[in-house]
KEPA-778821 format. One record per residue (C-alpha): residue in three letters; x, y, z. Coordinates in nm, 2 decimals. Layout:
// KEPA-778821
ATOM  rest    east   north      up
ATOM   ALA       X       Y       Z
...
END
This chain:
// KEPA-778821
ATOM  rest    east   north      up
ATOM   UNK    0.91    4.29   -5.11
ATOM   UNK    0.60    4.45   -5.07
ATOM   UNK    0.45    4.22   -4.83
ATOM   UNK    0.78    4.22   -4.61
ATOM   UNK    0.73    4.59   -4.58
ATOM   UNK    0.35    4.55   -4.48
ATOM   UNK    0.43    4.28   -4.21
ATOM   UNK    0.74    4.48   -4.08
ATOM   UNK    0.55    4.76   -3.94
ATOM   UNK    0.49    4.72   -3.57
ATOM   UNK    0.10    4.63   -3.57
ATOM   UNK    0.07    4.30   -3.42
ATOM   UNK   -0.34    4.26   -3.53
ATOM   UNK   -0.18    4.26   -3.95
ATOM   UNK    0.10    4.04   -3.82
ATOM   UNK   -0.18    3.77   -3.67
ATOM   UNK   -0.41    3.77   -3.95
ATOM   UNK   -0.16    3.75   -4.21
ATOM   UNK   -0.02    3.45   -4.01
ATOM   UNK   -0.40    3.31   -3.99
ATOM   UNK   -0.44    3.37   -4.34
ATOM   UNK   -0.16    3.15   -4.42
ATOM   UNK   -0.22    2.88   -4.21
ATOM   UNK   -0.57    2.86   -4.34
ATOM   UNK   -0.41    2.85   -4.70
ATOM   UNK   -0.15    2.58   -4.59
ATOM   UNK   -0.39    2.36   -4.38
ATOM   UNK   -0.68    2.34   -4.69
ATOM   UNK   -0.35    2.24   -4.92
ATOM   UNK   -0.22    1.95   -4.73
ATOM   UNK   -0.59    1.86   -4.65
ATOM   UNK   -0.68    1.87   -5.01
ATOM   UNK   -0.35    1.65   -5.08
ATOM   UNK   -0.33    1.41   -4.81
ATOM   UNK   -0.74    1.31   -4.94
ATOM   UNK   -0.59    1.27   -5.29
ATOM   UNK   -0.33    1.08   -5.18
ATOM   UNK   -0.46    0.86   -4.94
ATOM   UNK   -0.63    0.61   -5.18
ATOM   UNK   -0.27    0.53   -5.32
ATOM   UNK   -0.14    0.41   -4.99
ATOM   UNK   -0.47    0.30   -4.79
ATOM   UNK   -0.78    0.09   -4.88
ATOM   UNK   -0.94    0.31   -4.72
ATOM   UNK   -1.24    0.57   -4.80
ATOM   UNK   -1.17    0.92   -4.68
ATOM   UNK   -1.55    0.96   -4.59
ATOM   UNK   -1.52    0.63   -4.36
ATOM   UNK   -1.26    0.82   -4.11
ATOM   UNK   -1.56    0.96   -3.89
ATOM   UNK   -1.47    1.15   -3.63
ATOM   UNK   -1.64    0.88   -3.38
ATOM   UNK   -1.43    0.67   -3.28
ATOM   UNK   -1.55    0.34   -3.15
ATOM   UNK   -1.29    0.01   -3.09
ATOM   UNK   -1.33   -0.20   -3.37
ATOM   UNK   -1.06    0.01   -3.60
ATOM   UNK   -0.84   -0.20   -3.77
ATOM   UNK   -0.49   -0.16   -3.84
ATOM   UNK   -0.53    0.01   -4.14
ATOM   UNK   -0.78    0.28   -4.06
ATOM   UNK   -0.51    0.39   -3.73
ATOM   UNK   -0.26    0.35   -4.00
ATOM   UNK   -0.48    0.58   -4.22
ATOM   UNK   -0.54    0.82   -3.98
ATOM   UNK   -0.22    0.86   -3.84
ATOM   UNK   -0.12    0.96   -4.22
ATOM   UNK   -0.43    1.23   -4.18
ATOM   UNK   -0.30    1.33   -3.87
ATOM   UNK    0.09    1.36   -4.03
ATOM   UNK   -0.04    1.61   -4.31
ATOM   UNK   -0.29    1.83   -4.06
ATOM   UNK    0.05    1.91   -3.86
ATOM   UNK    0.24    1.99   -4.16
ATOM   UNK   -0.07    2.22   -4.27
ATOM   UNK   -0.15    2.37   -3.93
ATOM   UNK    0.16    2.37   -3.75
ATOM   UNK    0.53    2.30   -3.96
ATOM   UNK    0.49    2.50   -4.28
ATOM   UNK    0.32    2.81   -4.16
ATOM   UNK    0.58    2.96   -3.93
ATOM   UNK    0.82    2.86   -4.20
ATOM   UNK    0.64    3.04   -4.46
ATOM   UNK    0.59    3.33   -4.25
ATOM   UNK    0.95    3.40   -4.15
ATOM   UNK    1.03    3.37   -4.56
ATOM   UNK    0.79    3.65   -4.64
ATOM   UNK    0.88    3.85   -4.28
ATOM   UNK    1.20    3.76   -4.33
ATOM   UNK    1.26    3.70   -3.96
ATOM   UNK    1.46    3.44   -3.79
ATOM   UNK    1.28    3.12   -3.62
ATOM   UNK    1.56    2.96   -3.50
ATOM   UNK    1.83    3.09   -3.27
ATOM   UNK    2.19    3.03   -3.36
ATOM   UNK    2.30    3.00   -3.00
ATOM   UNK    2.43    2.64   -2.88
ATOM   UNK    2.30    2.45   -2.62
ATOM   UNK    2.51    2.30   -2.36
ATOM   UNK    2.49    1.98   -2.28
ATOM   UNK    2.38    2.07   -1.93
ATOM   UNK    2.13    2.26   -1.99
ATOM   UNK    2.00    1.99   -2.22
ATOM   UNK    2.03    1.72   -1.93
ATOM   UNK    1.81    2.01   -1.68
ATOM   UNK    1.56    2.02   -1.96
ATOM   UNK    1.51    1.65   -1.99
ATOM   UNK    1.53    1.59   -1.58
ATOM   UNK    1.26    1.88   -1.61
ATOM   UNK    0.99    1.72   -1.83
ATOM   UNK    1.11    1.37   -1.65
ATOM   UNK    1.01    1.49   -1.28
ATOM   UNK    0.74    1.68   -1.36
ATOM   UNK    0.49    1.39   -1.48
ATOM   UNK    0.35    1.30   -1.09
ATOM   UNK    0.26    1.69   -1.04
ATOM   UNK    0.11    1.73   -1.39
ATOM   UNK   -0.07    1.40   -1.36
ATOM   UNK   -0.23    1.50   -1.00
ATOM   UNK   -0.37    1.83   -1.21
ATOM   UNK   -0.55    1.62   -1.43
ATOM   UNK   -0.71    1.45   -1.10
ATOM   UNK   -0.81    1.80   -0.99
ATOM   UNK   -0.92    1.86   -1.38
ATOM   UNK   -1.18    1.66   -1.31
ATOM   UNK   -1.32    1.83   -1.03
ATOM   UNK   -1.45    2.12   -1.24
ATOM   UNK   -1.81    2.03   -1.43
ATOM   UNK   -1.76    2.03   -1.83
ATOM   UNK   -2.07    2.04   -2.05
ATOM   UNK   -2.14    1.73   -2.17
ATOM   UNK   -2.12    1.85   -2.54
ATOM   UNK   -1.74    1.92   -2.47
ATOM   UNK   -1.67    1.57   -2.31
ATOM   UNK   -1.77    1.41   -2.68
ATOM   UNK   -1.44    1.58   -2.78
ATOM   UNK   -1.26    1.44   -2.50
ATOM   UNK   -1.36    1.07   -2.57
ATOM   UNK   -1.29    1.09   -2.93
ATOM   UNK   -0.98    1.25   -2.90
ATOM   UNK   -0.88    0.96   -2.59
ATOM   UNK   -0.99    0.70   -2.80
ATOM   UNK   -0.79    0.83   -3.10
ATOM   UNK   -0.46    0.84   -2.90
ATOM   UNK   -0.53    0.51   -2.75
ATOM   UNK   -0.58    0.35   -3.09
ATOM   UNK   -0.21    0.53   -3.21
ATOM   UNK   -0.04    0.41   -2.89
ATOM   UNK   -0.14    0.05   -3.00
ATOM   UNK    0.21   -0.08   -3.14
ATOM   UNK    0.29   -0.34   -3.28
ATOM   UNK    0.60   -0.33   -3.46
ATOM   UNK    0.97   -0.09   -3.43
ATOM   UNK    0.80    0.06   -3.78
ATOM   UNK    0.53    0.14   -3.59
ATOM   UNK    0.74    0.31   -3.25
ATOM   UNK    0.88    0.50   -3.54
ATOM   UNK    0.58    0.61   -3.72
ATOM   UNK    0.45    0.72   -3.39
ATOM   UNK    0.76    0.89   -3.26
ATOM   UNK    0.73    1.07   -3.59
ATOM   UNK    0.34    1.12   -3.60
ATOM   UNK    0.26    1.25   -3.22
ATOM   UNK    0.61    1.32   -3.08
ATOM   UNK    0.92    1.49   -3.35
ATOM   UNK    0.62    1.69   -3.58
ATOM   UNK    0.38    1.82   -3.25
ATOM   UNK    0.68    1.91   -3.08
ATOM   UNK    0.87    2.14   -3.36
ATOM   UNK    0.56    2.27   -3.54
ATOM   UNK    0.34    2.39   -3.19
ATOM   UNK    0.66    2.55   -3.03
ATOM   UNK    0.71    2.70   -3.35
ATOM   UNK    0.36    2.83   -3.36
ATOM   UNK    0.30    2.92   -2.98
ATOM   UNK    0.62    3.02   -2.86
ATOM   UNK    0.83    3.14   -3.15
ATOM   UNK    0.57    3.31   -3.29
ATOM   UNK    0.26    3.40   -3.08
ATOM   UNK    0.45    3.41   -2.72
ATOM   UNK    0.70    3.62   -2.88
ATOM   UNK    0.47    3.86   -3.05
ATOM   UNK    0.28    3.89   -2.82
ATOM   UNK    0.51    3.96   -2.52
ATOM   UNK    0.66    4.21   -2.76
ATOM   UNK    0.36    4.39   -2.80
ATOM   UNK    0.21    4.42   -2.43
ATOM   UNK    0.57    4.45   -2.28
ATOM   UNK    0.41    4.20   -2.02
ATOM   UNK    0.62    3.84   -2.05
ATOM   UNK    0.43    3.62   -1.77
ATOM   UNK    0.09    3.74   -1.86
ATOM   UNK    0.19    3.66   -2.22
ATOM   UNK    0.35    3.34   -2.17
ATOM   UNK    0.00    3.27   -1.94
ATOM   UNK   -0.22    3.36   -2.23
ATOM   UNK   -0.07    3.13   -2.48
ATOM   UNK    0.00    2.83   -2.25
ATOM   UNK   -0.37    2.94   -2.21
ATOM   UNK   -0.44    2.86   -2.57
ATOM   UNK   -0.20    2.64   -2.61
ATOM   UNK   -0.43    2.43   -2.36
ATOM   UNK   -0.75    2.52   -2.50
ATOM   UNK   -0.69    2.45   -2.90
ATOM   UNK   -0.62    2.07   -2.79
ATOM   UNK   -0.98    2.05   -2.74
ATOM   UNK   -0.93    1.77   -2.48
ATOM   UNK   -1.11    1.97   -2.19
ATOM   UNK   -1.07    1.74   -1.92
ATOM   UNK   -0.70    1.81   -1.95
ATOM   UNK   -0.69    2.17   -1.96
ATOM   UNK   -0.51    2.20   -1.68
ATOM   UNK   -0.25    1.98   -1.70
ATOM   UNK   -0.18    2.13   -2.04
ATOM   UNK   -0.17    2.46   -1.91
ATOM   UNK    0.09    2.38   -1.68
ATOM   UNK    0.31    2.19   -1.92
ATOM   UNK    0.23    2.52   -2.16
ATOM   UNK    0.33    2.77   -1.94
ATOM   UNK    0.70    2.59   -1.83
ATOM   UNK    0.77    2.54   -2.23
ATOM   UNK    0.69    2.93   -2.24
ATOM   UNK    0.94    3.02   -1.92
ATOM   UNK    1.20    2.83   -2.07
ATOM   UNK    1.19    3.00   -2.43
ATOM   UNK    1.15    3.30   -2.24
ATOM   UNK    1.49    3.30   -2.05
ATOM   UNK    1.66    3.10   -2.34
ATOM   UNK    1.56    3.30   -2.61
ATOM   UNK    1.60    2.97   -2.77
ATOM   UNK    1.33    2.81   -2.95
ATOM   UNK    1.50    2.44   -2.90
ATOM   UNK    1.48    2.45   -2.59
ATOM   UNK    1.11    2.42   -2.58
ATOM   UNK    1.09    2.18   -2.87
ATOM   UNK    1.31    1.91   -2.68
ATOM   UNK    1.11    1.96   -2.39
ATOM   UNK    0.78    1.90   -2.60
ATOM   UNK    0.93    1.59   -2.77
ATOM   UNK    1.03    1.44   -2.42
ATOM   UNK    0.69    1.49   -2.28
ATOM   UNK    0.53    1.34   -2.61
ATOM   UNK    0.81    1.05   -2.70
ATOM   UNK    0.77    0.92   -2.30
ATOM   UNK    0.45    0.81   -2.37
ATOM   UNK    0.53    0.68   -2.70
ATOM   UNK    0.79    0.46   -2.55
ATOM   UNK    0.65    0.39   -2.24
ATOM   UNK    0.37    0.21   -2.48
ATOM   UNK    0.53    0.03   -2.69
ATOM   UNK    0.47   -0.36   -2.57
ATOM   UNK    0.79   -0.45   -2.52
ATOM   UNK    0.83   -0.18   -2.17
ATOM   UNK    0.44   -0.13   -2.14
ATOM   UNK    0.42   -0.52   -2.10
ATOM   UNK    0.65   -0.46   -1.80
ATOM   UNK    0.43   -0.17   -1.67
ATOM   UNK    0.11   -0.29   -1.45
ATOM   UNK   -0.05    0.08   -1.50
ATOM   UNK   -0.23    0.29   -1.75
ATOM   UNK   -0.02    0.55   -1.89
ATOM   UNK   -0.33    0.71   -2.01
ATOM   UNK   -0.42    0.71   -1.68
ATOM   UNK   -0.14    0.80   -1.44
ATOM   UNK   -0.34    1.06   -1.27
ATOM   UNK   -0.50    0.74   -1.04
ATOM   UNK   -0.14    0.64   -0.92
ATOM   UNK   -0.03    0.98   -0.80
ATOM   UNK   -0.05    1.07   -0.45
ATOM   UNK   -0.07    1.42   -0.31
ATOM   UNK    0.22    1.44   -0.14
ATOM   UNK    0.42    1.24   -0.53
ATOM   UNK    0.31    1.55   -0.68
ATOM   UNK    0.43    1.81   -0.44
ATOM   UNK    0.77    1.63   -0.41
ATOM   UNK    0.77    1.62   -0.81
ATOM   UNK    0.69    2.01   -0.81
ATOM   UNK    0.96    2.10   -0.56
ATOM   UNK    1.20    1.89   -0.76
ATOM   UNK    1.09    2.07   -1.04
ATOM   UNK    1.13    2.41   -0.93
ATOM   UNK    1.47    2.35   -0.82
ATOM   UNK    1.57    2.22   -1.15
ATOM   UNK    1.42    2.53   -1.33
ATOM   UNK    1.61    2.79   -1.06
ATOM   UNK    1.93    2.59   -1.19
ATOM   UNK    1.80    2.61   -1.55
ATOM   UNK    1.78    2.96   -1.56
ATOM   UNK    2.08    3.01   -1.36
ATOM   UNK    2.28    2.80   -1.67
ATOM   UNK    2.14    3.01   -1.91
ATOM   UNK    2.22    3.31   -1.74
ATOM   UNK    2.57    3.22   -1.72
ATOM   UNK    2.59    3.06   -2.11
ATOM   UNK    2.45    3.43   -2.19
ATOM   UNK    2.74    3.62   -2.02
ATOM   UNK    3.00    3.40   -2.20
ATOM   UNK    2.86    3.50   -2.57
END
């Protein structure tokens, strides 16, 4: 009772460190359980998982740390926000319904806007990165090549589980249900607000050579919570982005695909990615316009 009075005062600094305090708490938890428990379903040492990552893992070490990787988003990402709106007592999830049609502009969305984000990444690389940053950057790329090596439907499903379902509900939950929205609340500025956390959003990756790109795809999940007001909105949009490349790797449609998906940014043409942004925009005008009339029927 006492703590949902000291969070319910309007000072967004107590509001962020209370939130950091908790995530702190609930990442050292599941980090402390997932190394107890990973002996019991691995033969695997957790001092072995270095973070360098060569390409002689075997299936058991990806296996291993996609089980690492499972508990890191429940710890960092997934219970946080929940625990936070239990002791703030405020609502994460909106109880308006989506329509179908503004689910099918959402997925066309994320679909079309692959060439344009793709050609970002080519222009990524234009700008000079420290070396010492680039040794994230190859872990990180070898990591989610080793995960996107499939080799079963338990596997698709692990995966689909592991890097698209958990990333997309517990990062929208984190940047746009609770930073974006604080934050917007606070400086009464939404577009520099939903900037600064796609911003973030980009830069806590720690995959600098695709800063960018993530920007981009941060800033359009931050429009459309923003004139939704609905936090699922987002979250689809994040798991489409995400399970596309899950799917599109699994051997029985990648053996049918003659490119990297890694990679996509060498495929894409200048004039691919202003078509796909042009697309793109039109979708989102037609977006907003649903949502503004789903709004006027509640």
């Amino acid at each position: 009772m006492i703590l949902k009075k000291f969070l319910s005062n309007n000072i967004l600094s107590r509001q962020i460190i209370t939130y950091l305090f908790i995530t702190l708490v609930s990442f050292i938890v599941c980090t402390v359980l997932s190394i107890f428990l990973l002996p019991f379903f691995f033969d695997v040492e957790y001092s072995s998982l270095s973070i360098i990552v060569d390409h002689d893992y075997n299936q058991s070490v990806i296996n291993a740390l996609k089980f690492i990787q499972l508990f890191s988003c429940l710890g960092l990402f997934i219970l946080p926000p929940f625990f936070y709106a239990y002791l703030s007592a405020e609502n994460i999830f909106s109880n308006h319904k989506i329509s179908r049609q503004v689910i099918i502009l959402v997925v066309a969305i994320m679909i079309l806007i692959n060439p344009f984000v793709s050609f970002t990444f080519f222009l990524n690389q234009s700008i000079d990165i420290p070396k010492w940053l680039m040794f994230y950057d190859q872990n990180i790329y070898a990591i989610t090549k080793a995960f996107l090596v499939m080799n079963s439907s338990v596997d698709l499903i692990v995966n689909l589980l592991v890097l698209a379902i958990l990333p997309a509900l517990g990062e929208e939950l984190v940047f746009r249900g609770f930073l974006q929205k604080k934050i917007i609340s606070f400086s009464k500025k939404p577009y520099l607000s939903i900037f600064f956390t796609a911003l973030l959003f980009s830069v806590v990756h720690m995959q600098f050579e695709g800063v960018l790109p993530r920007f981009i795809l941060g800033s359009v999940l931050g429009l459309m919570f923003y004139f939704s007001s609905n936090i699922w909105i987002p979250i689809i949009a994040h798991f489409i982005n995400n399970a596309l490349i899950v799917i599109l790797s699994y051997p029985a449609l990648n053996n049918k695909i003659s490119f990297d998906l890694l990679n996509l940014e060498k495929f894409v043409r200048w004039d691919q990615a202003a078509l796909s942004l042009i697309a793109v925009t039109v979708l989102f005008y037609l977006f907003i316009k649903k949502i503004d009339l789903e709004k006027k029927d509640i």
